[in-house]
N, C-alpha and C positions, 0 to 999 in steps of 0.2 A: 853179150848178144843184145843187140837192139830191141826196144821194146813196141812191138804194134800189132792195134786192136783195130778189128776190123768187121764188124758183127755176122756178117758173111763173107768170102771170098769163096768160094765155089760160083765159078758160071753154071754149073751148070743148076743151079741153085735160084737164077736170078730170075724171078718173075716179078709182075705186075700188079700190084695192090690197089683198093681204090683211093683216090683222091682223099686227104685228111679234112676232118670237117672245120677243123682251126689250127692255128698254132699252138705251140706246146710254151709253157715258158716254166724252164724248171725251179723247184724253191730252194730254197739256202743251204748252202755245203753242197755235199759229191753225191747225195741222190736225184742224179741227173738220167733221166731214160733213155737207153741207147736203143735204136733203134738199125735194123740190120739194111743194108744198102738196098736191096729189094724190095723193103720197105717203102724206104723213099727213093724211090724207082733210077736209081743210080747202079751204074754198068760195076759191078765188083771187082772186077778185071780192071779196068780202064780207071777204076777209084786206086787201086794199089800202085798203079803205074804213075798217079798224080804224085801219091806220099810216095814213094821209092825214089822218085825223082827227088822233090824235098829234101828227104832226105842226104840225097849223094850231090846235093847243091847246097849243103851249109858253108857258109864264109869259113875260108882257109886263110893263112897268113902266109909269108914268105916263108919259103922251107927251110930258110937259112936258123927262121927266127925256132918254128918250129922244134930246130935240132938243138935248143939250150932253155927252152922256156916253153909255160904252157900255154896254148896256143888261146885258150879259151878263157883265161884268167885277165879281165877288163882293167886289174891296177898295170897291169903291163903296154895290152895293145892301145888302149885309151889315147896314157900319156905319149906312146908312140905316133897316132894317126895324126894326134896337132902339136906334133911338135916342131913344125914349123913356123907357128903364131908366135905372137911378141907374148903372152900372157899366158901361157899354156898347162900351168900347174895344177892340179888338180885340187880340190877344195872342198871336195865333198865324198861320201864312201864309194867305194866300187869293190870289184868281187869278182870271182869267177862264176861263171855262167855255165847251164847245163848243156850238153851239144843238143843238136836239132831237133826241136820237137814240135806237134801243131796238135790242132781237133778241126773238125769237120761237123759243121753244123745242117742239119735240112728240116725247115719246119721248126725246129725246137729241138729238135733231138740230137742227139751224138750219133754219128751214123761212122769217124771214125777217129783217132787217136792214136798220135804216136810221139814214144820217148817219152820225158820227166813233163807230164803236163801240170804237176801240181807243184815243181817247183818255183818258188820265186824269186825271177830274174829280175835285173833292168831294163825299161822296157825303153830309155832314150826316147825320144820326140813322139810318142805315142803318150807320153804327158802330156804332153799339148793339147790331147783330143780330152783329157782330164780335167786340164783347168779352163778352155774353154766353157765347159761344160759347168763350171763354178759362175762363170759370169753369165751362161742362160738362163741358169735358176735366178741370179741375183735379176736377169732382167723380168722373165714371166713374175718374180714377186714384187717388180715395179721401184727395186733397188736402180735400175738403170732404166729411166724412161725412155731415152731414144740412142741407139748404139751412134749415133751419129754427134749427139752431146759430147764436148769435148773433156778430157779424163780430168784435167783441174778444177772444173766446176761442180764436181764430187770429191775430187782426192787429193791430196798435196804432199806424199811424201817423202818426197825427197827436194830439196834445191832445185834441183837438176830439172824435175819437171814443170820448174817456170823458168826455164831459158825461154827467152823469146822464139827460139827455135820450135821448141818442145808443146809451145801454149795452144796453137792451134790442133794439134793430136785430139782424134777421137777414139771413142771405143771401138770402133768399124777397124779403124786404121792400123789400132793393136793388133786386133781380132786377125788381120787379115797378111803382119806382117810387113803392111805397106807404110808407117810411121813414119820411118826415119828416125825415130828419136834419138839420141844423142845424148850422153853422160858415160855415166863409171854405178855399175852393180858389183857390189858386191868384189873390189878391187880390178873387178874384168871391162875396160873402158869398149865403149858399142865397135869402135873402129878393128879392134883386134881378132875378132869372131869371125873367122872366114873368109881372110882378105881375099881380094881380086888376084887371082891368079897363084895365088900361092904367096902372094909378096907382104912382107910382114906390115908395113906401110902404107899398102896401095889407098883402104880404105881413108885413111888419114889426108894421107894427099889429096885425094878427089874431094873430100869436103864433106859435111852433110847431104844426104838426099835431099830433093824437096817433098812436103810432108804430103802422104795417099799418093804417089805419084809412081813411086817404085818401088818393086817388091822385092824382097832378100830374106834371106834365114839367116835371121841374127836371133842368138840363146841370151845376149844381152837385153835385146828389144821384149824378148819374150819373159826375163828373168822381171824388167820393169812393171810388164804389164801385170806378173805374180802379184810382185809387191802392191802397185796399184788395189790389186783386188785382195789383197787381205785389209790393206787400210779400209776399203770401203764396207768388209763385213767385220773389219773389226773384232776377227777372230781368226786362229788359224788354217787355211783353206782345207787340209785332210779335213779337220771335225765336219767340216759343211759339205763337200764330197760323202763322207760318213752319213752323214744324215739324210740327206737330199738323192743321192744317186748311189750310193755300194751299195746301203743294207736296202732299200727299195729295189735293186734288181734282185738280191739274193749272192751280191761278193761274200766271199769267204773273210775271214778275221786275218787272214794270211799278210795282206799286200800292207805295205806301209811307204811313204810317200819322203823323199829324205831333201835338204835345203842344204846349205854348206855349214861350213864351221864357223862361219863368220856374217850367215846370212839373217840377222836377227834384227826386230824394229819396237818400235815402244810406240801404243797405242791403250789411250787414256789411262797411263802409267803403266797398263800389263806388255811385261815384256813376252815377244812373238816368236816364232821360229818360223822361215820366210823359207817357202819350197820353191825348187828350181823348177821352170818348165822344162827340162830336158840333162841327158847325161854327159852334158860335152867334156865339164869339168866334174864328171861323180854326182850321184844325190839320183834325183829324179823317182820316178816311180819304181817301187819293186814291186813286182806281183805276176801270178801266175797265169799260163796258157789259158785254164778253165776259168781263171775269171775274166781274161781278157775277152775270150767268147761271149761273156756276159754284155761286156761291153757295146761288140759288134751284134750280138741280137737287139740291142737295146737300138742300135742304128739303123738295124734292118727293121723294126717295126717304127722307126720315125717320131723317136722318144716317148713312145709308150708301153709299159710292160704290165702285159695280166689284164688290162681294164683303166690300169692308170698312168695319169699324163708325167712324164719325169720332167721330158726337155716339151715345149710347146707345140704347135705345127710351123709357130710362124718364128721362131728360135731356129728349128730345123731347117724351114724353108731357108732364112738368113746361110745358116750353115753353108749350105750345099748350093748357094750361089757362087759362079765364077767371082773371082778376084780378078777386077781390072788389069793390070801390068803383069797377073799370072793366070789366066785361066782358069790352070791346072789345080787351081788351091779354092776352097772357100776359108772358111776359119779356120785356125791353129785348133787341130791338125786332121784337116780333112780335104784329101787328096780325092779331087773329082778325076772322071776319065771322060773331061770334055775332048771329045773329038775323037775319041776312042784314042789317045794319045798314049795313055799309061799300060792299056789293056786294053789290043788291039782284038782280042778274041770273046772281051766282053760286052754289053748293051752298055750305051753313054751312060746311064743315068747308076751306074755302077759306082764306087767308092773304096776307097782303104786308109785308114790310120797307118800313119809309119813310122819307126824307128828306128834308127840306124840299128846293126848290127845283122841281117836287117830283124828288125820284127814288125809283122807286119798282119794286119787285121782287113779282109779283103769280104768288103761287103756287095750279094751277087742281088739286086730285087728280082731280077725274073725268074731265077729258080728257088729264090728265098733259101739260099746259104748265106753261110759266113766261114769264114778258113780264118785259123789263125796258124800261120805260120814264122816262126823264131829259129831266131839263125842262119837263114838263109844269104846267099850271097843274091844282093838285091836286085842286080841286071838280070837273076832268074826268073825272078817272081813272075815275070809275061809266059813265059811257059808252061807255069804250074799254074795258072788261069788256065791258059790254053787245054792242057788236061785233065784240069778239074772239071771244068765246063763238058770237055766231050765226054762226059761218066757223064753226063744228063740225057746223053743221044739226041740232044733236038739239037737243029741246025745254028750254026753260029749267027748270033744278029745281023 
C-alpha cells in the first residue's frame, strides 16, 4: 500500500485561517511542522488530486523491459537510455531508486507527503543546482570577482583548458552552459554527451561551438566546470556544500555527493575526489525528498534562511537571469518559466531544478510553495503545476 500523508483531507473540514505572520523555516533532521492544508488555505480535495496524479505519473519503461528486469533499478535503465553514445559506460555508482514520492511545502510547512521521502536517491541534474551553488558562495566570498572573468585566470587544471579554444570561457559561460568548451573529463570526450539527433558523431562533425554563443547540456562541459571549481577551493566541493549551505539550511547527514572511479586530481600534493555535476554516467548527488525541500525553500526565500544570507541577492539575481541562446535556463540548474514556457499554469517569475528521471524541485513565489516531486515522467510535471496551483483557488496568472 502506497504511503500518503495529508494533514487533512476532509472537505468538509477545509476552512480559512488567518494569514501567517512569517515563514516557518524548519531546524535540522525530520522535526519538521506539518501543518494541515486548511491551514495554509489549500483546497484538500483538489491537493489529493495533485499527489494522486503524481503519483500514477511516475516514469514507466517499456513493458517489454519491465517483464525481465526491475524497472526502477538505475544500473539497468541508465546504461540503457544512452546507449546509443560513443562513450556510454557508466563510471560512477548507481542504484535502485524508490518509486514516486514528493512533499509539499506552504509557508515552511509540510502541508503534504507522499511515498519513501527520506530515502536517498539520485537526484541527476538537480546537482547542478548544488554546484552552482558552490561557485555563489565562492563568488559573494570574492573567491570569484566577476562571473564574467575568464576561468584560466583563476584555474588551470587540466591541459585542455588552455586550448586556444577553451582560453576565452568565463564563469558566466560555464554557469550558463553556453561554453563550448571542448576536451576529455574524465575518459568522456565533450563531443559524445548527447549528440545531435541521436548520431554518435554528429557533435564531432559539426565542430566546436563558438564560445557564449550556444547553448547545450553537456555533463562534460558541466563535469569541467566541477573540476574547475574544486582546483579553485582547493578542496573537495561536498565539504564546502557541507559547510556553507546543507548544515546552514538544516540537511540531514543522509545525502552524500559521489565523482567516478576515475574522477580524481592532486591539488598542492593533496590528492581530491572530483564529483560529477550530474548522473549521466552514475555519481551525482544522492539525497532525499525532505532535504531536497530544503533546497527549494532555500530558493523560494532568494538565498536566505531564518535571518541569514546563504546565496546573496545579487548571486540569485545572476541565477534567475535568462540565458541568452536559452531563455528558459539561468545557471546550472535553474530552469526559469520565461514566458510561461515550462508552466503554462504558473506566474513567469516561477522556477524548477531538474533531474532526469524526472526529479524535479518546482519553486511557486506567489503562493510561496515548493513541490518536490521524484519520479515523475517529466512531460507531466505541467499538469501537476496545473493542479497544484488550483488547491490555491485563486485564479491562474
Amino acid at each position: 500500500m502506497r504511503h500518503l500523508t495529508i494533514a487533512v483531507l476532509g472537505a468538509a473540514l477545509f476552512t480559512f485561517s488567518p494569514a501567517l505572520a512569517a515563514d516557518y523555516f524548519p531546524p535540522k533532521g525530520d522535526a519538521w511542522t506539518t501543518h494541515t492544508p486548511a491551514q495554509e488555505k489549500l483546497d484538500p480535495a483538489k491537493l489529493k488530486a495533485a499527489i494522486d496524479y503524481a503519483i500514477s505519473a511516475e516514469l514507466t519503461y517499456p513493458p517489454e523491459l519491465a517483464k525481465v528486469a526491475d524497472i526502477r533499478d538505475l544500473r539497468i535503465s541508465v546504461p540503457l537510455k544512452y546507449a546509443g553514445e560513443a562513450f556510454n559506460t557508466p563510471i560512477g555508482p548507481l542504484k535502485a531508486h524508490a518509486p514516486a514520492n514528493g512533499i509539499i511545502i506552504r509557508h515552511g510547512y509540510i502541508v503534504a507527503e507522499w511515498g519513501k521521502t527520506r530515502d536517498v536517491d539520485m537526484t541527476f541534474s538537480v546537482t547542478k543546482t548544488f554546484l552552482s551553488s558552490t561557485a555563489g558562495v565562492a563568488f559573494d566570498k570574492g573567491m570569484i570577482r566577476n562571473i564574467n572573468d575568464r576561468v584560466i585566470d583563476y584555474v588551470k587544471p587540466t591541459p585542455d583548458f588552455m586550448l586556444p579554444h577553451n582560453q576565452p570561457i568565463t564563469w558566466n559561460d560555464m554557469l550558463r552552459q553556453q561554453s563550448g568548451w571542448i576536451g576529455t573529463m574524465w575518459g568522456k570526450p565533450w563531443w559524445a554527451d548527447r549528440p545531435d539527433n541521436g548520431k554518435p558523431y554528429s557533435e564531432l562533425v559539426k565542430g566546436p561551438p563558438p564560445v557564449g554563443k550556444a547553448w547545450k547540456y553537456n555533463d562534460v562541459r558541466v563535469n569541467a566546470l566541477a573540476l574547475a571549481l574544486t582546483d579553485l577551493w582547493k578542496r573537495p566541493l561536498p565539504e564546502v556544500l557541507k559547510e556553507y549551505v546543507a548544515d546552514p539550511i538544516g540537511m540531514s547527514d543522509s545525502w552524500h555527493w559521489e565523482g567516478y572511479d576515475n574522477s580524481w586530481t592532486e591539488i598542492d600534493g593533496k590528492r581530491i575526489h572530483v564529483v560529477s555535476g550530474g548522473g549521466h554516467w552514475g555519481g551525482g548527488m544522492y539525497i532525499s525528498a525532505r532535504d531536497q525541500a530544503r533546497l527549494g525553500l532555500l530558493g523560494l526565500n532568494k538565498g536566505k534562511w531564518d535571518g541569514k544570507t546563504i546565496l546573496s541577492d545579487k548571486w540569485v539575481a545572476m541565477a534567475r537571469t535568462p540565458t541568452g541562446p536559452n531563455p528558459g535556463y539561468g545557471f546550472c540548474n535553474w530552469y526559469l518559466n520565461t514566458g510561461k514556457q515550462r508552466y503554462p499554469a504558473a506566474r513567469e517569475d516561477s522556477l524548477s531544478y531538474n533531474g532526469d528521471g524526472a526529479n524535479i524541485i518546482f519553486v511557486d513565489y506567489q503562493h510561496d510553495m515548493v513541490a518536490v516531486v521524484r519520479w515523475i515522467d517529466g512531460d507531466k510535471m505541467k499538469e501537476f503545476v496545473r493542479l497544484l496551483i488550483a488547491a490555491t483557488g485563486e485564479p491562474a496568472p
